[in-house]
C-alpha positions in Angstrom: 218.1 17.2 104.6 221.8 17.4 105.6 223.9 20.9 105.4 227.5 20.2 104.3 229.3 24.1 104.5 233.1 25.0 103.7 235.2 26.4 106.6 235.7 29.8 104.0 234.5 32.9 104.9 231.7 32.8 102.0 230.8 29.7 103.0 230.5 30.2 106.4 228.0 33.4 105.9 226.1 31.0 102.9 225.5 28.5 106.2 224.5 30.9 108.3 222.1 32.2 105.5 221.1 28.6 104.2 220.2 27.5 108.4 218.0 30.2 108.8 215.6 29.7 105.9 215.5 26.0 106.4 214.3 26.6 109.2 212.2 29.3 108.9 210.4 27.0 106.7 210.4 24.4 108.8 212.8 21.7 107.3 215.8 22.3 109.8 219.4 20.6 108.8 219.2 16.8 110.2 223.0 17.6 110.5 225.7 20.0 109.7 229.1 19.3 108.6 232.1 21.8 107.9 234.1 20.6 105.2 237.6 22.0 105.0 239.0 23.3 101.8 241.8 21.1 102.0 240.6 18.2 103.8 240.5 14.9 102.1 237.5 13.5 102.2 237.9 10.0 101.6 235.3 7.5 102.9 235.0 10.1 106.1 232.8 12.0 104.9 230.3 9.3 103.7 230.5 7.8 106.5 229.6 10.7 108.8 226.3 11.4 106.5 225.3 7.7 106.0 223.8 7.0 109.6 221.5 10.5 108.9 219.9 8.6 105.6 219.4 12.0 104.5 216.6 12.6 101.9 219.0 15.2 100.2 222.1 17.6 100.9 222.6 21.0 100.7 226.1 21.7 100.1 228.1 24.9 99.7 231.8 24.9 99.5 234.3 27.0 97.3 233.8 26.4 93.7 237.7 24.1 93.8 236.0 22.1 96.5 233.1 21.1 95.3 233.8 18.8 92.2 236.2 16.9 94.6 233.6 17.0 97.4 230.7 15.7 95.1 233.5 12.9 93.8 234.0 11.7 97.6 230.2 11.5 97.9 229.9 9.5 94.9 232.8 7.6 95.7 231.4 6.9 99.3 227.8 5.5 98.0 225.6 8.7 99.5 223.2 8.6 96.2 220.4 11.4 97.1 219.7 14.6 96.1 222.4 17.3 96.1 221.2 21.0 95.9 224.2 23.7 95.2 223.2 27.3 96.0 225.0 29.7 93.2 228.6 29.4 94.1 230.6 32.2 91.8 233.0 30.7 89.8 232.1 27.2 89.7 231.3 25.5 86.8 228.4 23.5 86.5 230.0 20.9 84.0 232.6 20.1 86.6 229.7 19.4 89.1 227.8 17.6 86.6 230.3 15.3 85.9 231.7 14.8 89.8 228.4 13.5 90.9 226.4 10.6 89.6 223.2 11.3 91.2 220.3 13.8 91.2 221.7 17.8 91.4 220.3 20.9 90.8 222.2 23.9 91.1 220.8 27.6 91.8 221.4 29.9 88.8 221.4 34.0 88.9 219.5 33.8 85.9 217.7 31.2 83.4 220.4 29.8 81.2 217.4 28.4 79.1 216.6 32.7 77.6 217.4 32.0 74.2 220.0 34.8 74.3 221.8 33.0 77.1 222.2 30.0 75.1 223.6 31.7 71.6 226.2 33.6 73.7 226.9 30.6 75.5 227.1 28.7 71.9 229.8 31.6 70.8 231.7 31.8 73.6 232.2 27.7 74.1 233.2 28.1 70.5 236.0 30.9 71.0 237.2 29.4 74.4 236.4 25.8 74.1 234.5 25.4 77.6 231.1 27.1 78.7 230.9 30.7 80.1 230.3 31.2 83.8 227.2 32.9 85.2 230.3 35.7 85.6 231.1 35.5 82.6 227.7 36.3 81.3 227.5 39.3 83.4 230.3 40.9 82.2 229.7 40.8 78.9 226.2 42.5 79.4 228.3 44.9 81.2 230.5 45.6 78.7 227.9 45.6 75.9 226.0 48.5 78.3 228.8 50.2 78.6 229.6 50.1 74.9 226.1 51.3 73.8 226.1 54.0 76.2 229.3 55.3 75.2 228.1 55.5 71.8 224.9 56.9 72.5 227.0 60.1 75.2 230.1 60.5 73.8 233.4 60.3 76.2 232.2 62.5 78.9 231.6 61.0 82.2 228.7 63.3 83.0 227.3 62.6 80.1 228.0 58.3 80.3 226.3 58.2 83.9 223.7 60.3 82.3 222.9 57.8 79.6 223.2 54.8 81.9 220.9 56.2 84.8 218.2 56.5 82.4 219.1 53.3 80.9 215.1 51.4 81.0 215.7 47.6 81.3 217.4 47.0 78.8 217.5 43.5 77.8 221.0 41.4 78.1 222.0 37.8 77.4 221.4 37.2 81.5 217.6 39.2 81.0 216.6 42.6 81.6 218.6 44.7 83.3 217.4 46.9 85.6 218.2 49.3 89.0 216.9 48.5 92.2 217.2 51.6 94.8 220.7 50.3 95.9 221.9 50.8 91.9 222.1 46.6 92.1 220.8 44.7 89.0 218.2 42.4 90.9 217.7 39.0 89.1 215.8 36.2 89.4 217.4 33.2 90.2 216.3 29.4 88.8 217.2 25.7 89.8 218.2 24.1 87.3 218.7 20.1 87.3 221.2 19.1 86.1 222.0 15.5 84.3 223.7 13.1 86.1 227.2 12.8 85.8 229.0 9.1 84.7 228.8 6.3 87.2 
């Protein structure tokens, strides 16, 4: 398993993350590359991986990056397994269709939840491409919010009130709940996804 990693500062804490469980479970990186945001890949790249024969890749680079990063792969001949940790603001369909091989990206959440997919339906409808993992969030935010407000009045007092003693309830991303640092724990899923065109 190769580790390909942008030189970003999110990326560079995701490699320092992604090193230590791969080997805490005993699969350390063959090799680890730095890709740089604006670096042109070309054949390079490829060619720096292909002597590993690497069984898969992990790769995490910012969500701009990795479309064309996934296209010099392609475009190079590495055909294995890609694996993308959840990178905020990337879209899947542009993954999907830079990359003709296997990938599976990490998601925050099932996108399978039936309510996922019917806001997902809606929203591709009203903005003609499908809604970020984000995207998602926020509108279960929003929809919280809304409902609370309704339920309190305008008060603050009374809003954080109303929302503390908010008992999971269910958005389009699943239930939503309060872990003791008032975060929304979630449980993420891999999801394949289809290969893009050769």
């Amino acid at each position: 398993m190769g580790l390909l990693t942008g030189t970003d500062h999110d990326s560079r804490l995701a490699a320092v993350e992604l090193r230590r469980e791969m080997e805490q479970l005993g699969v350390p990186p063959a090799f680890h590359r730095h890709v740089g945001i604006n670096e042109s890949q070309g054949n390079d790249l490829a060619d720096h991986i292909r002597p590993f024969r690497p069984d898969g890749l992990v790769l995490r680079v910012p969500p701009a990056a990795t479309p064309r990063t996934l296209a010099s792969l392609r475009d190079g001949g590495i055909d294995c397994p890609v694996f993308l940790p959840w990178i905020p603001g990337l879209a899947l369909a542009d993954a999907r269709s830079a990359y003709g091989g296997e990938l599976a990206a990490v998601h925050p959440f099932d996108p399978a939840r039936n309510e996922f997919r019917e806001f997902a339906r809606v929203y591709a409808e009203r903005f003609g491409h499908e809604p970020s993992a984000s995207a998602a969030y926020a509108y279960d935010a929003m929809m919280l919010l809304v409902r609370s407000l309704l339920q309190a009045g305008l008060t603050r007092t009374g809003l954080r009130h109303v929302l503390s003693k908010a008992t999971n309830p269910e958005g389009v991303t699943g239930p939503i709940a309060w872990d003791t640092g008032g975060g929304n724990p979630g449980s993420p899923v891999l999801v394949p996804l289809l290969p893009g065109p050769s």
